[in-house]
Each structure stands twice: as structure tokens, then as C-alpha cells.
C-alpha positions in Angstrom: 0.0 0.0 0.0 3.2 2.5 0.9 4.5 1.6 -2.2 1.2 2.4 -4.5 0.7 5.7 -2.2 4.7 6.7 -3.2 3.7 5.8 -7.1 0.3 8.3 -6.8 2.2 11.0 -5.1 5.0 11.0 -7.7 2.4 11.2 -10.4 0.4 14.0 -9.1 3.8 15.6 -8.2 5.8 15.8 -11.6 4.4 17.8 -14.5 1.8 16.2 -17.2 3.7 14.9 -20.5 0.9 15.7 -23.5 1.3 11.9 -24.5 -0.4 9.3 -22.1 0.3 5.6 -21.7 -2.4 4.2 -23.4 -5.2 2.5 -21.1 -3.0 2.3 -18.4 -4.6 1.4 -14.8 -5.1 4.3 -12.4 -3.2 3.2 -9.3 -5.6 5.4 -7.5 -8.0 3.9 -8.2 -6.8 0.5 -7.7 -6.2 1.7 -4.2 -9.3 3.2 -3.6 -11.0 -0.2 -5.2 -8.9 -2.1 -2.2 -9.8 -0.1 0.4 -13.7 -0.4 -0.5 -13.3 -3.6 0.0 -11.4 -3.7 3.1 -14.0 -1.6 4.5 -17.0 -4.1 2.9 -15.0 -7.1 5.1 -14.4 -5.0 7.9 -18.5 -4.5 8.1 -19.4 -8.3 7.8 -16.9 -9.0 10.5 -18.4 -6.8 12.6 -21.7 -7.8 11.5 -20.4 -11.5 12.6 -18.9 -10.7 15.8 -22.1 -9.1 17.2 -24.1 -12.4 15.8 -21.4 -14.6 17.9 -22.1 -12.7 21.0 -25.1 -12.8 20.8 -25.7 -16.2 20.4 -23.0 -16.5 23.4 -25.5 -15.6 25.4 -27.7 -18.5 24.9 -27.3 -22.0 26.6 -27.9 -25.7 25.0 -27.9 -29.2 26.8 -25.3 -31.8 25.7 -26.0 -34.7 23.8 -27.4 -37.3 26.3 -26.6 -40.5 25.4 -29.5 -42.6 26.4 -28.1 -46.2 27.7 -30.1 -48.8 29.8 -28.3 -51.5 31.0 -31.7 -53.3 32.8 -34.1 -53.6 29.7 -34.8 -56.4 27.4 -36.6 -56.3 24.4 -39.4 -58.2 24.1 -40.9 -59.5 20.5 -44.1 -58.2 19.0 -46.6 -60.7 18.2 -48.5 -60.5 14.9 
């Protein structure tokens, strides 16, 4: 990111030659592209940590495992 700052800075800082690179990227707009989406994934994080604490505040049971040592199974009749 320094380094892509440095590169605008140097553009906007030496003077204009009348021929342009032809469809060259704007690393401004690169930059400004990256931090929109830093900022979009920054938001859903957020989003997602207040969703984790708020389910933090809710309490489930364990899995029971349901054993019976003392039955016997008896056959059905038809």
C-alpha cells in the first residue's frame, strides 16, 4: 500500500507529458477499489462478531446418550 501511495504521489507531483500511456490502470483507483473492499469485510466482521455474541448468550444441553443397562426387548406378536 506504501509503495502504490509513493507511485500516486510522484504522479500528481511531476508535471503532465501531453502523451499518455495508453489504457493504463489508475493506481488510485486501484487503491481506492482495495480499500472499499477492506472496508465491505471489515462491516461483515463486525456484523459477525455481534451475531457470535449474541448467540453467546444462549445456553444448550449436551448430547445425552440414552443407555439402559436393565431392559430387554421383548418380541411383537402378529
Amino acid at each position: 500500500m506504501a509503495s502504490q501511495l509513493m507511485l500516486i504521489k510522484s504522479r500528481r507531483l511531476l508535471p503532465k507529458v501531453v502523451e499518455e500511456t495508453p489504457l493504463e490502470e489508475d493506481p488510485e483507483q486501484q487503491l481506492l477499489d482495495q480499500l472499499e473492499e477492506y472496508r465491505k469485510f471489515k462491516l461483515l466482521s463486525e456484523k459477525l462478531g455481534e451475531q457470535h455474541n449474541e448467540r453467546a448468550n444462549y445456553f444448550s444441553k449436551p448430547k445425552l446418550d440414552l443407555v439402559y443397562e436393565d431392559v430387554t426387548l421383548v418380541q411383537a406378536k402378529i
